[in-house]
N, C-alpha and C positions, 0 to 999 in steps of 0.2 A: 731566829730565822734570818736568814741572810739576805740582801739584794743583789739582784741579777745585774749583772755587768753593766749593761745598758742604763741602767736607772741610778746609778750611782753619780754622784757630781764630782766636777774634777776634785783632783789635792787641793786642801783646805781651801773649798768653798762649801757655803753652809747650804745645810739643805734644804730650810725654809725659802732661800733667795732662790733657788733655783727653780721651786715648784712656785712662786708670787711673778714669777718675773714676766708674763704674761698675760698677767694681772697687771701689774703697774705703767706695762708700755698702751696697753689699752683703756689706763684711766689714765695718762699722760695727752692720748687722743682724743677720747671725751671733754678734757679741761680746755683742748685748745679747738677743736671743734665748735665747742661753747661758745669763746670765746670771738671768734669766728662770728658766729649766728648774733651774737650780740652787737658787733660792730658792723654786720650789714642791716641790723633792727636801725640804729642809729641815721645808718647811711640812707632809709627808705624814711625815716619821720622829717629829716631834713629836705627834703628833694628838691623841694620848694623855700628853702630859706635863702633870700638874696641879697640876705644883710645881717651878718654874725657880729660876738661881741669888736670885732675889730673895725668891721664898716665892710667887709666883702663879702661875696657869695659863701656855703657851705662848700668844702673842699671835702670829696670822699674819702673815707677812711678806709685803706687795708690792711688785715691782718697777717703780718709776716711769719712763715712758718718754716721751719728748720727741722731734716729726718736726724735724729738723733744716732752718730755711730760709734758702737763700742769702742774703747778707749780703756785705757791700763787708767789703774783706783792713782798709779802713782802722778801720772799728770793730770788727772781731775782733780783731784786733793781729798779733802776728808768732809766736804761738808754734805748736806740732805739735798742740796738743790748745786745743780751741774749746768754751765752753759757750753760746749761743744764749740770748737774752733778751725777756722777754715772746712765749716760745710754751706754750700749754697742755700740762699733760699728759695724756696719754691710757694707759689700761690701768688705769685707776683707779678703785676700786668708789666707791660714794655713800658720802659723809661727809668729814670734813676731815683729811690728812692732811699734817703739817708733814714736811719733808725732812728729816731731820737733816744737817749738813752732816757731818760724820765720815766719815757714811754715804756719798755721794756718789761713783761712779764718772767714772771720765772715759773715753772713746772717744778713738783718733787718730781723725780727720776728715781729708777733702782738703780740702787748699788750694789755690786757682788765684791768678790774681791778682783776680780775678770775685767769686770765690764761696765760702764753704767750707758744704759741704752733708756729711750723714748722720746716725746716730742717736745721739742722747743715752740716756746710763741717768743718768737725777735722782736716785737712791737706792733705800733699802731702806726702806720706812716698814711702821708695826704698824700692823694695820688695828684699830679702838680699839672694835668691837662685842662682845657680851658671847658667850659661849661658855653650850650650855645645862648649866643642872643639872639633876642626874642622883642621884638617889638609891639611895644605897649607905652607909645607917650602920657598915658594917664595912671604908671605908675608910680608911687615914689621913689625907686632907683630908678629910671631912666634916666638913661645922660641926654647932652643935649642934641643929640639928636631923635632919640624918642626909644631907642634900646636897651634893654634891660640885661644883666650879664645872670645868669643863670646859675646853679650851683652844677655841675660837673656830672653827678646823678645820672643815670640812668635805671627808671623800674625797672626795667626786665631783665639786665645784665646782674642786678641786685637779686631778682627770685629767683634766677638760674644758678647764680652765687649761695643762695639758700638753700636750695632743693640739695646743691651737691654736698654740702655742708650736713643739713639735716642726713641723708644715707650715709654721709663716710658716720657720721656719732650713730645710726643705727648701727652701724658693721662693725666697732667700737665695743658698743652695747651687747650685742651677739657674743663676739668675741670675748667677753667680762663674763658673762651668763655663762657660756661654752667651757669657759674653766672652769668658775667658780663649782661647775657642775660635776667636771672630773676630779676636782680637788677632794669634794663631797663622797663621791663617789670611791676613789681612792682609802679615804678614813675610813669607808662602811667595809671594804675589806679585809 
């Protein structure tokens, strides 16, 4: 039995990457979603820390995220894991913030022979705005004039950072379930 024009995948591309491939960009937003959710957990246990291992307030962490666009296998090369060049990031407050490379996560991505598409995490960068002071001479960071410099934090810009976080990994999750359910479904006939 044959396949219908439409359902066929271009010239030699396989046809397992074709039916996975929205599968893979929707566990590629799951890992970085996560990832996400983990580094605002971080940023809310801190809120309160006004003296880190170095002697300063806590500096908030953001997660750098990058939409992943198709790209020929020949300039991405041959390996499991692809970083994407000259695309923006996005999820990123105002101000300049350098990647460290340490920091830098990597995503598996799919690969076809076409394409390799999903989401990048760029890093963990410190958002580099000041944290307010708070006056308290009876504690022990206060300088001498009786102020305390704060860590950067803010709770509620933090839960609203999570709330949106938490729905994009449901919509993720939806989307993983959604196929996986036609994939099934596809086999049964």
């Amino acid at each position: 039995m044959s396949k219908p024009v439409g359902l066929l995948p271009p010239a030699g591309q396989n046809d397992r990457a074709t039916m996975f491939r929205t599968l893979a960009i929707s566990a590629s937003g799951l890992s970085a979603q996560r990832q996400r959710m983990e580094t605002i957990a971080s940023n809310i246990a801190n809120a309160e820390t006004t003296r880190g291992p170095d002697g300063t307030p806590y500096k908030r962490q953001v997660t750098v995220l990058s939409a992943g666009e198709p790209q020929s296998l020949a300039a991405a090369g041959n390996s499991d894991t692809k970083r994407f060049n000259g695309v923006a990031p996005f999820n990123v407050p105002s101000g300049n913030f350098p990647v460290d490379a340490a920091k830098r996560f990597e995503i598996p991505l799919l690969q076809t022979k076409e394409a390799v598409t999903g989401v990048r995490i760029d890093g963990v960068v410190e958002d580099e705005t000041a944290g307010a002071l708070v006056y308290d001479p009876s504690h022990p960071d206060a300088n001498e004039q009786g102020y305390v410099q704060m860590p950067n934090v803010r709770i509620t810009d933090e839960m609203i950072d999570m709330m949106d976080a938490r729905r994009v990994y449901e919509a993720n999750a939806t989307v993983f379930q959604s196929a996986k359910a036609m994939l099934k479904r596809a086999l049964d006939l």
